[in-house]
VEXFI-791367 format. One line per field, with one value per atom (N, C-alpha, C): residue number from 1; atom name; x, y, z; residue in one letter. Coordinates in steps of 0.02 Angstrom, whole numbers, plus 32768, in hexadecimal, padded with zeros to 4 digits. Layout:
N
pos <- (NUM,...)
site <- (CA,...)
x <- (X,...)
y <- (Y,...)
z <- (Z,...)
code <- (a,...)
# end
This chain:
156
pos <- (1,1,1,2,2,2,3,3,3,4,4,4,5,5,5,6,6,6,7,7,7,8,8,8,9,9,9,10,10,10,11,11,11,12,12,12,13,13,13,14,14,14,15,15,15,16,16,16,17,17,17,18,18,18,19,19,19,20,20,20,21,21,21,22,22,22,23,23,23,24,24,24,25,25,25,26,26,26,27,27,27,28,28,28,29,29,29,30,30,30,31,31,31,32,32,32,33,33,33,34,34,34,35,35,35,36,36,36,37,37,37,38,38,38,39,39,39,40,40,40,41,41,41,42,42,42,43,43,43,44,44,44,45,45,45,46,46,46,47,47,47,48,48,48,49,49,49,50,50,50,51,51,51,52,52,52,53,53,53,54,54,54,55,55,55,56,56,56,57,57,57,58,58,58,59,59,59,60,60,60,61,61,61,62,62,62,63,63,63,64,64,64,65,65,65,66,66,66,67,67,67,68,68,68,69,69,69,70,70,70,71,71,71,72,72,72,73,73,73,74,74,74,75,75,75,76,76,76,77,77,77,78,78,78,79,79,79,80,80,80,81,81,81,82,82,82,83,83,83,84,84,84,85,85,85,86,86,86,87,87,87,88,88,88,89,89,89,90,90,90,91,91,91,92,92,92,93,93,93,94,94,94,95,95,95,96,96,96,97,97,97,98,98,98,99,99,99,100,100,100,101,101,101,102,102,102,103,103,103,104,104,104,105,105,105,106,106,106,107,107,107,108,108,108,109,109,109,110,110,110,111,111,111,112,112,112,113,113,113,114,114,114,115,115,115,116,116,116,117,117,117,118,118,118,119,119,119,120,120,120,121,121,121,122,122,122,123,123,123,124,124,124,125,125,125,126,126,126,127,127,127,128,128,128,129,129,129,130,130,130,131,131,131,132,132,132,133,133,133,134,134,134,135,135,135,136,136,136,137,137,137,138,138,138,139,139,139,140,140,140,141,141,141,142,142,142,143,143,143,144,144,144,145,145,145,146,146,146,147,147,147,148,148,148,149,149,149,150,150,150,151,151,151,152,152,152,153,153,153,154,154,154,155,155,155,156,156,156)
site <- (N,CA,C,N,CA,C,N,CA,C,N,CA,C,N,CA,C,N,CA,C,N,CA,C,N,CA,C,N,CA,C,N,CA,C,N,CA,C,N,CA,C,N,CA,C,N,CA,C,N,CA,C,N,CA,C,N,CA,C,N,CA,C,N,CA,C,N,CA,C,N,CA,C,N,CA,C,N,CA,C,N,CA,C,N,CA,C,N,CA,C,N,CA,C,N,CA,C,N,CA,C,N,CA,C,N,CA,C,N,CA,C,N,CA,C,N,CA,C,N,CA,C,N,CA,C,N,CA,C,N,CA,C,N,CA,C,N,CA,C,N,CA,C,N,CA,C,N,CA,C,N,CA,C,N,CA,C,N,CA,C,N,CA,C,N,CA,C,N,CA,C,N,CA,C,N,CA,C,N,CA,C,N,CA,C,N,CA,C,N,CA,C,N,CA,C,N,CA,C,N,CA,C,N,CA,C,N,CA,C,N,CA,C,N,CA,C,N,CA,C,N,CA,C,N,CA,C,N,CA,C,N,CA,C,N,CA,C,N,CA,C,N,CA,C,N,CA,C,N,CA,C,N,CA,C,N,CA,C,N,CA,C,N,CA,C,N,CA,C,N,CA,C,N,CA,C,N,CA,C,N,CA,C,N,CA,C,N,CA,C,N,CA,C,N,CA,C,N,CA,C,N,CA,C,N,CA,C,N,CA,C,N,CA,C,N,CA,C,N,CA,C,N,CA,C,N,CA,C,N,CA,C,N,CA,C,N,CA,C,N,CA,C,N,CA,C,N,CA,C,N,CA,C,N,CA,C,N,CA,C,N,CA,C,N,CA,C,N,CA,C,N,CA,C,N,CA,C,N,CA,C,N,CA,C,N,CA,C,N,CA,C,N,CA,C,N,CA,C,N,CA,C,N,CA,C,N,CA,C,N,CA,C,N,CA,C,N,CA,C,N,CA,C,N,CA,C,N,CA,C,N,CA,C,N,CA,C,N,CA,C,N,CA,C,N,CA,C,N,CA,C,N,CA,C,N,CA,C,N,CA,C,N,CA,C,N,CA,C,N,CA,C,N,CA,C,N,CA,C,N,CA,C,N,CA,C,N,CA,C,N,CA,C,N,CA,C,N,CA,C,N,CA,C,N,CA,C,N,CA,C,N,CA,C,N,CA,C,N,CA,C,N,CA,C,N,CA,C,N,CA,C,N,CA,C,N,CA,C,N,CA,C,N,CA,C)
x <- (FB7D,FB51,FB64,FBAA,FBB5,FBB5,FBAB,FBA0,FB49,FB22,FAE8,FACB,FAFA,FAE4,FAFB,FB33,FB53,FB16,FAFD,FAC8,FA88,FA88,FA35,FA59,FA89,FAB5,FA9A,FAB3,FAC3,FA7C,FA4C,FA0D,F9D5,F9E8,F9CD,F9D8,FA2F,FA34,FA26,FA21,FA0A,F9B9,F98C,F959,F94D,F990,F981,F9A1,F9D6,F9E9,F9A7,F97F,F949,F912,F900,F8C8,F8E4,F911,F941,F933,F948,F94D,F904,F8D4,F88F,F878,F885,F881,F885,F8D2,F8D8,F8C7,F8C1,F8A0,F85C,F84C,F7E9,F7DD,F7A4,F79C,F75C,F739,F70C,F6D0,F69D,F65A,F66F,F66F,F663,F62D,F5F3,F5C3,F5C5,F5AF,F5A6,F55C,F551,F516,F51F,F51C,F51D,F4D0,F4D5,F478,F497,F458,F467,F42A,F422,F3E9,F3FC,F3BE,F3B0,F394,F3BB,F3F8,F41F,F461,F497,F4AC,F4E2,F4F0,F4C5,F48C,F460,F47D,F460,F499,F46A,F490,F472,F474,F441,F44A,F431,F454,F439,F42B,F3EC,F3EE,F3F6,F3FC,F40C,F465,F47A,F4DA,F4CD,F4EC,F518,F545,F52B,F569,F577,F55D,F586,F55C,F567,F548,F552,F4F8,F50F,F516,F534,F53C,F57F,F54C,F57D,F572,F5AA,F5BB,F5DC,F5C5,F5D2,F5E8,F601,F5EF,F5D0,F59C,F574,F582,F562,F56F,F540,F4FE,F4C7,F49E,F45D,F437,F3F6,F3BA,F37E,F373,F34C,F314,F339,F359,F37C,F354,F357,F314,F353,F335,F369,F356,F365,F351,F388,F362,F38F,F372,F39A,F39B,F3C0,F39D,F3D1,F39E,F3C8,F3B2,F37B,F346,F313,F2EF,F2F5,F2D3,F2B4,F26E,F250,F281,F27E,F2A3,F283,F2AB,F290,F2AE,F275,F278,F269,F291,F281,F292,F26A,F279,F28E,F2C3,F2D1,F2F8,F2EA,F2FA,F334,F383,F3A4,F3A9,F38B,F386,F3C3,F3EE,F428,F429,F44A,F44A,F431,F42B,F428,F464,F49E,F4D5,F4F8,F4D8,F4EE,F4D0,F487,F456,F465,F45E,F46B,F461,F49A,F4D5,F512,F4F4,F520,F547,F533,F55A,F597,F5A7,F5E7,F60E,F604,F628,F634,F61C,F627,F66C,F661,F692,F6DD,F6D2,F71B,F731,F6FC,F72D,F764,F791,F7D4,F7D8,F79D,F794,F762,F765,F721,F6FA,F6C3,F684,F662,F649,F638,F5E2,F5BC,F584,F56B,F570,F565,F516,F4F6,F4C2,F4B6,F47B,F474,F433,F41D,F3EA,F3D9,F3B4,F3A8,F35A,F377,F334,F32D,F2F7,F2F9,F2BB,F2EE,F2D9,F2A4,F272,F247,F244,F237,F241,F21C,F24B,F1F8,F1E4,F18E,F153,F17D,F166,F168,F144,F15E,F136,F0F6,F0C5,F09E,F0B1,F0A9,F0BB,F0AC,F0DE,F0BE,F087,F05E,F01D,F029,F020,F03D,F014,F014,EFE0,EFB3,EFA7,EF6B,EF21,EF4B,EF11,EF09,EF30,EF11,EED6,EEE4,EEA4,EE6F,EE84,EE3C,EE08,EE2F,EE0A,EDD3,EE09,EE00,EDBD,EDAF,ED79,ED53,ED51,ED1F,ECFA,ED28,ED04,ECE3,ED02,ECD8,EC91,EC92,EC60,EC15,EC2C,EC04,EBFC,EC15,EC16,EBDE,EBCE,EBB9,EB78,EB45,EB04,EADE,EAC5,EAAE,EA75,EA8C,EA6E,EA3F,E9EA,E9CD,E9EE,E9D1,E9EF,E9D4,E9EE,E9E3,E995,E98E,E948,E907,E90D,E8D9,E8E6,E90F,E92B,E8FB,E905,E8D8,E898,E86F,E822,E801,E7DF,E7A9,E76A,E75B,E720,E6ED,E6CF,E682,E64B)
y <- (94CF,94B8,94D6,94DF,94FB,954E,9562,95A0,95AC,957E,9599,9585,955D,9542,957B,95A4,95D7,961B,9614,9641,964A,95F1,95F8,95F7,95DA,95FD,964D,9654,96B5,96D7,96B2,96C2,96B5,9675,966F,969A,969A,96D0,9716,973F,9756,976A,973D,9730,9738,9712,970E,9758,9772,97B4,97E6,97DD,980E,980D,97C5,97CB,97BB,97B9,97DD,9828,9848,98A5,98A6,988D,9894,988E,986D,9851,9889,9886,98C1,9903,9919,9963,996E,993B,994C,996E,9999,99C1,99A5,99BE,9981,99C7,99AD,99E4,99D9,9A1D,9A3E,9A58,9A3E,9A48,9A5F,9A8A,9AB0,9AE0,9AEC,9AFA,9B16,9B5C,9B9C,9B98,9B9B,9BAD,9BE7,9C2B,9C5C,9C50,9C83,9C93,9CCC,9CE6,9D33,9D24,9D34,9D4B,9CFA,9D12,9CF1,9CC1,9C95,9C6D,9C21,9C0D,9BF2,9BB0,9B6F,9B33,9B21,9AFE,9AE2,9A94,9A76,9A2F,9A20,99FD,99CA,998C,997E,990A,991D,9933,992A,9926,9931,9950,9972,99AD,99E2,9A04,9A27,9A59,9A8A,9AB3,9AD4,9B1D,9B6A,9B96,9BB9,9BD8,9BF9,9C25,9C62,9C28,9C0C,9BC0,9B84,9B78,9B67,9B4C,9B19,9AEF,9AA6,9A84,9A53,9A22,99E5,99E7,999B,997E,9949,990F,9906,9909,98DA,991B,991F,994F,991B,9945,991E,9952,9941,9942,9948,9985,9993,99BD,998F,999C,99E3,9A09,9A47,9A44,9A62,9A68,9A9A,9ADF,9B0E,9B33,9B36,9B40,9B6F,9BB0,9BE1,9BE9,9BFB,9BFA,9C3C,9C4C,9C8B,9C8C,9C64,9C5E,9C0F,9C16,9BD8,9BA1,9B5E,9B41,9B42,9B3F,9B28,9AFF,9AE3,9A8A,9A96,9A88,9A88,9A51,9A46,9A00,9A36,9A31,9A48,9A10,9A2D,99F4,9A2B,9A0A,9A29,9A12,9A29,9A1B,9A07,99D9,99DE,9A25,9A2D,9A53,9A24,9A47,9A28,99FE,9A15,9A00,99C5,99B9,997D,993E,9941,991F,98E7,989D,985E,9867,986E,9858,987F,98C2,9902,9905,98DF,98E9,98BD,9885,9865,9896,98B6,98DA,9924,994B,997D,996A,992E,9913,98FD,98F2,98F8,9933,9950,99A4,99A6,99D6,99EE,9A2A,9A29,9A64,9A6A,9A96,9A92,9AAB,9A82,9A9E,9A9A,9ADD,9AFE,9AF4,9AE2,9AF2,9B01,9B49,9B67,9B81,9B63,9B6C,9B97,9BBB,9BE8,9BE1,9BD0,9BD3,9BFC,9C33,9C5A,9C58,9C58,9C4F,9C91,9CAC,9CCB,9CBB,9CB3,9C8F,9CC8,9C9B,9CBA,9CB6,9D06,9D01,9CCC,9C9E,9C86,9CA4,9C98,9CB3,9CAC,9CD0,9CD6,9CA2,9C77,9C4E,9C7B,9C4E,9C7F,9C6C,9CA2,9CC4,9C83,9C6D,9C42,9C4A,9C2D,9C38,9BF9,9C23,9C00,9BC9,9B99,9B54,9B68,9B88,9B98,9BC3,9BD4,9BF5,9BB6,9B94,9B4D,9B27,9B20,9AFA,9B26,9B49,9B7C,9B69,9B9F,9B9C,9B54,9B16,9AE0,9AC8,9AE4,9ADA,9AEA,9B34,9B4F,9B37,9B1B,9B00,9AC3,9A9E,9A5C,9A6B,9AA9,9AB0,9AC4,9AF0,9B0B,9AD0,9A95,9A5C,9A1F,9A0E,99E2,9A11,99E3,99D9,9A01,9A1E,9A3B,99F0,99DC,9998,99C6,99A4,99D5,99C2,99DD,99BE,9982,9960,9917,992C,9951,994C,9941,996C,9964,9925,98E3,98AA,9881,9898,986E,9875,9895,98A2,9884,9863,9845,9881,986C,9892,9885,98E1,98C0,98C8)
z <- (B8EE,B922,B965,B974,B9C0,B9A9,B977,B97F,B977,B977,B982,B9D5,B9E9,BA2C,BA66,BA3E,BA51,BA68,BA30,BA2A,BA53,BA4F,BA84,BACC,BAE8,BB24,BB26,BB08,BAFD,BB03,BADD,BAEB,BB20,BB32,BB6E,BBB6,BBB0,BBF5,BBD7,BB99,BBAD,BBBD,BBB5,BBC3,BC08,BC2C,BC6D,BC94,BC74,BC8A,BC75,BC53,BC3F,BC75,BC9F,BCCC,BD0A,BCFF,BD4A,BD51,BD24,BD36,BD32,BD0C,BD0F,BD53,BD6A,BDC4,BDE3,BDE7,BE04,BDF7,BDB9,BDBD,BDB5,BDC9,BDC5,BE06,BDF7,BE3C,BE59,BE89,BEAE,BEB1,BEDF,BEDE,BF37,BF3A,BF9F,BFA1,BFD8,BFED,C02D,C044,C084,C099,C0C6,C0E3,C11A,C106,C153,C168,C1AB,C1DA,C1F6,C1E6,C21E,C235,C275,C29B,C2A9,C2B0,C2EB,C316,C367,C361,C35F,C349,C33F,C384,C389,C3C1,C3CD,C3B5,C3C2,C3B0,C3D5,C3C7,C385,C35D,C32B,C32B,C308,C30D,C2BA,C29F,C254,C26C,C253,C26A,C2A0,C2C5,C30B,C323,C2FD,C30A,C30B,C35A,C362,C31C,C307,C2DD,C2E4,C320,C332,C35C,C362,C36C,C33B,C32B,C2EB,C2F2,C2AB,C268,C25B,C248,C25B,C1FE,C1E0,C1A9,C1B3,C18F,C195,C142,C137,C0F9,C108,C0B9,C0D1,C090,C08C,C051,C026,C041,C019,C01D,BFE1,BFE9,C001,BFF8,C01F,C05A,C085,C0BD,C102,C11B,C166,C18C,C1C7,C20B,C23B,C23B,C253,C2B4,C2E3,C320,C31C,C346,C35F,C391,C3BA,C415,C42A,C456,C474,C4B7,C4EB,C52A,C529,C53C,C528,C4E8,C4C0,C478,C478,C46D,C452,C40A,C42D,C3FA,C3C3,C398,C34B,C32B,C315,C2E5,C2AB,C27D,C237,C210,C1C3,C19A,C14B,C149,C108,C0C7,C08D,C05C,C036,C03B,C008,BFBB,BF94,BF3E,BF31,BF0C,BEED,BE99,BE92,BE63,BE20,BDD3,BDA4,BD89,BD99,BD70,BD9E,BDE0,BE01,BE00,BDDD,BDD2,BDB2,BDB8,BD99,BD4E,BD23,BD0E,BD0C,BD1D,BD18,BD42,BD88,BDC9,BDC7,BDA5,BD85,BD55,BD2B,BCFD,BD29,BD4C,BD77,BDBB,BDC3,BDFA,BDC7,BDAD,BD71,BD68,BD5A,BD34,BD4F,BD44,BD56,BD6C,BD9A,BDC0,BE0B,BE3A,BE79,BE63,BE6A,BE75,BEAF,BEDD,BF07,BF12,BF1A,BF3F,BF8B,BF91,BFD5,BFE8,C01C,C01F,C062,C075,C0A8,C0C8,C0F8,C119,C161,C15E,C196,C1D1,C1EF,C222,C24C,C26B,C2AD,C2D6,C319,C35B,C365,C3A1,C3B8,C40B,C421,C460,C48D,C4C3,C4E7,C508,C507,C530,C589,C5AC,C5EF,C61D,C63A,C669,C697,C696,C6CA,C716,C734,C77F,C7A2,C7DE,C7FC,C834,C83E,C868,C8B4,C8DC,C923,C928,C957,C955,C977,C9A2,C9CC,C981,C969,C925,C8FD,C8F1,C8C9,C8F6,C93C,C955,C950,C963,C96A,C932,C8F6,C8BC,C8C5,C8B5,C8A3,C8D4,C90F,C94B,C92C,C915,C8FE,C8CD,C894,C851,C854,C897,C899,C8CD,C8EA,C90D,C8D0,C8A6,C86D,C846,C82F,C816,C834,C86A,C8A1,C893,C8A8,C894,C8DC,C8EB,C947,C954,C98C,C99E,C9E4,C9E3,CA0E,CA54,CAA0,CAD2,CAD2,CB0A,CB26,CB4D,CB65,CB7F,CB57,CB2C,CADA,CAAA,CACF,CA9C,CACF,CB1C,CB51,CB4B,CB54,CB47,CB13,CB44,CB00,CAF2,CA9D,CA90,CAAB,CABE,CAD5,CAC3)
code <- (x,x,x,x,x,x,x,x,x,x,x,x,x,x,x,x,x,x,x,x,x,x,x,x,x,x,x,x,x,x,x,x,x,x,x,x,x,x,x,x,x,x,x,x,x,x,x,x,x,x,x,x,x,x,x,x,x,x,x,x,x,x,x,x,x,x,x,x,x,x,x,x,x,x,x,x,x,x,x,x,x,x,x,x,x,x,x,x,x,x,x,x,x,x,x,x,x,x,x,x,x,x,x,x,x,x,x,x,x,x,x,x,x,x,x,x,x,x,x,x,x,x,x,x,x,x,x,x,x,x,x,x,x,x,x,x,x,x,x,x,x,x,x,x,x,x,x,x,x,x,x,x,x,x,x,x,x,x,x,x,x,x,x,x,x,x,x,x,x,x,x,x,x,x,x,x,x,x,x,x,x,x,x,x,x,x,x,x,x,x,x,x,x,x,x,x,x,x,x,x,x,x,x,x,x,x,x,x,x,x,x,x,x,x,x,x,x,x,x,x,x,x,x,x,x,x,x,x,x,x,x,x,x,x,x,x,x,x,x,x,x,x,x,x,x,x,x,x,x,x,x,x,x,x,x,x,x,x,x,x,x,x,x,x,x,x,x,x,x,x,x,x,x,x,x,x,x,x,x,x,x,x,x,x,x,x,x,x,x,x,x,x,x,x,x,x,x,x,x,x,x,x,x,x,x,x,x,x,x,x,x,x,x,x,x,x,x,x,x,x,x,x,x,x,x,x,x,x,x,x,x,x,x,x,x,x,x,x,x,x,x,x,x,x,x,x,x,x,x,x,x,x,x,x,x,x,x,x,x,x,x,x,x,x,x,x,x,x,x,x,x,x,x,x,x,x,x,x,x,x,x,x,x,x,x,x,x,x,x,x,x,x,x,x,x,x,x,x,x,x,x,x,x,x,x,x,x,x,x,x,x,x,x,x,x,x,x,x,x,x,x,x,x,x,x,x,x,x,x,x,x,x,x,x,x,x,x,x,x,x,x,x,x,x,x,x,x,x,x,x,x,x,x,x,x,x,x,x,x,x,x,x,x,x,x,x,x,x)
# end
């Protein structure tokens, strides 16, 4: 009897020495996400965090639906809604058995943009040309009322 109690001792730790090293040598999934632009330098924003000037490589967590904003001083901003796919092999039930392995798994993703120059403000126009104009159009606008002398006269 104490040599079988001996045994399940013996078996239990090593049960427990087995999902110990399992623990520890499972490798995990790294997700990351470079933005370039043309040209380069341009601030980048995800959700609305700062990550950086690109190209900015970052790691994220969750896949789904990221609202992009990217801004450089002389280039029209740009707003974008992009959806990152998870892969097939991370997909609910696979994505538990992939996070065990005993090894990294890498998904690196790349997204490129190019900025567009902004348009040129138009020229400023001095205030004396704003009234003017503006006289003018309400004069062409307004109805010609006859004189006051032809409002006095009765018909005869």
């Amino acid at each position: 009897m104490g040599e079988a109690r001996g045994r399940t001792r013996l078996g239990m730790l090593g049960w427990i020495l087995a999902c110990g090293l399992l623990t520890v040598a499972t490798g995990c999934v790294h997700r990351s996400l470079t933005i370039r632009t043309d040209p380069p330098g341009a601030r980048v924003y995800v959700n609305d965090a700062l990550k950086g000037d690109s190209p900015v490589t970052y790691d994220f967590t969750w896949y789904g639906w990221h609202r992009l904003t990217i801004r450089k001083e002389g280039f029209e901003r740009l707003d974008d809604r992009r959806i990152l796919r998870a892969p097939l092999y991370l997909w609910i039930p696979l994505d538990f058995v992939m996070e065990l392995m005993p090894f990294r798994i890498r998904d690196t993703r790349t997204w490129s943009y190019t900025l567009t120059p902004a348009s040129e403000p138009a020229s400023p126009v001095p205030p004396g040309a704003v009234r003017s104009t503006s006289v003018g159009i309400q004069a062409e606008v307004r109805p010609k009322q006859p004189p006051a002398s032809e409002l006095l006269d009765e018909p005869r």
